[in-house]
C-alpha positions in Angstrom: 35.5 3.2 -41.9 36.1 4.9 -45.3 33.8 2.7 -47.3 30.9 3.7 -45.0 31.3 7.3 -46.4 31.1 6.4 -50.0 28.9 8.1 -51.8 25.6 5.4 -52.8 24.4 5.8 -56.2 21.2 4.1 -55.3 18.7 3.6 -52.8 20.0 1.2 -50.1 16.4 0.1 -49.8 14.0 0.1 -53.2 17.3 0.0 -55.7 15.9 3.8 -57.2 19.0 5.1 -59.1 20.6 8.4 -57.5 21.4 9.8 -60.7 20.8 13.6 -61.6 17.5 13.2 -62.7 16.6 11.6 -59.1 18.9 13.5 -57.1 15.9 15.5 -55.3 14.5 11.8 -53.6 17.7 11.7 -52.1 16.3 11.8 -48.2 18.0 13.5 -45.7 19.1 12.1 -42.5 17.8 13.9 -39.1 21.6 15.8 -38.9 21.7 17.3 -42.5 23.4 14.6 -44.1 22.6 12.9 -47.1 21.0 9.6 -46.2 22.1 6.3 -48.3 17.9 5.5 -48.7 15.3 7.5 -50.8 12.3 9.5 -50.1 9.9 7.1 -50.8 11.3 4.7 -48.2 13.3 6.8 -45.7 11.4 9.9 -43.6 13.3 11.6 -40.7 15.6 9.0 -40.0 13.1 6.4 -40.2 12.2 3.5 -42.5 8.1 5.2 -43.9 7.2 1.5 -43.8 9.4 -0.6 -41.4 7.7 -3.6 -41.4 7.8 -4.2 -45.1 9.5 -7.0 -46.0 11.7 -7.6 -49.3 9.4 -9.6 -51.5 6.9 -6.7 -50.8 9.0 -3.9 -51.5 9.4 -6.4 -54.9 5.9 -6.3 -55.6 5.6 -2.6 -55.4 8.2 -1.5 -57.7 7.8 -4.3 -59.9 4.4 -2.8 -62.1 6.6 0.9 -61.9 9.5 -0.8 -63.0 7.4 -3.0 -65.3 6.1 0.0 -67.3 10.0 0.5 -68.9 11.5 -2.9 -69.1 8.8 -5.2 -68.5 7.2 -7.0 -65.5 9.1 -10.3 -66.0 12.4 -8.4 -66.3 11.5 -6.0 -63.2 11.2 -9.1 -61.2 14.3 -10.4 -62.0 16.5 -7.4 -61.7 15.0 -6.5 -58.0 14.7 -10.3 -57.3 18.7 -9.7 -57.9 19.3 -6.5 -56.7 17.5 -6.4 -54.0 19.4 -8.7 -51.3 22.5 -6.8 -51.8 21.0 -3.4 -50.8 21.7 -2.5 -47.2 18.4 -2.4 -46.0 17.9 -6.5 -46.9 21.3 -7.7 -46.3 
């Protein structure tokens, strides 16, 4: 329905905000449309890593994340955020 078209404002996947200073790893679904996942997760329609699971995809944005807010805190927000993204629900 309508709330399917929504517009994401970040990653469905990793939780990367789709603001205007990431706007370009916004991927692209295989039609031309603007895909709900990023560029570092999403490639031609398909998931770059499929088998990862979500305390993985944790531990890989955690020491990124870390560098700003701090590991502990990176942990807790993705532990947080993560489950409601599409991808993990």
């Amino acid at each position: 329905g309508m709330m399917e078209m929504a517009e994401v404002s970040m990653c469905q996947s990793c939780g990367l905000p789709f603001n205007r200073e990431h706007a370009h790893f916004i991927a692209t679904e295989p039609d031309g449309s603007r895909s709900i996942y990023c560029t570092n997760c999403y490639k031609s329609g398909k998931f770059i890593d499929p088998d990862m699971t979500m305390e993985e995809m944790i531990d890989t944005i955690v020491p990124v994340l870390g560098k700003s807010i701090g590991k502990e805190e990176a942990r807790n927000e993705m532990t947080a955020l993560l489950p409601t993204l599409k991808r993990w629900k």
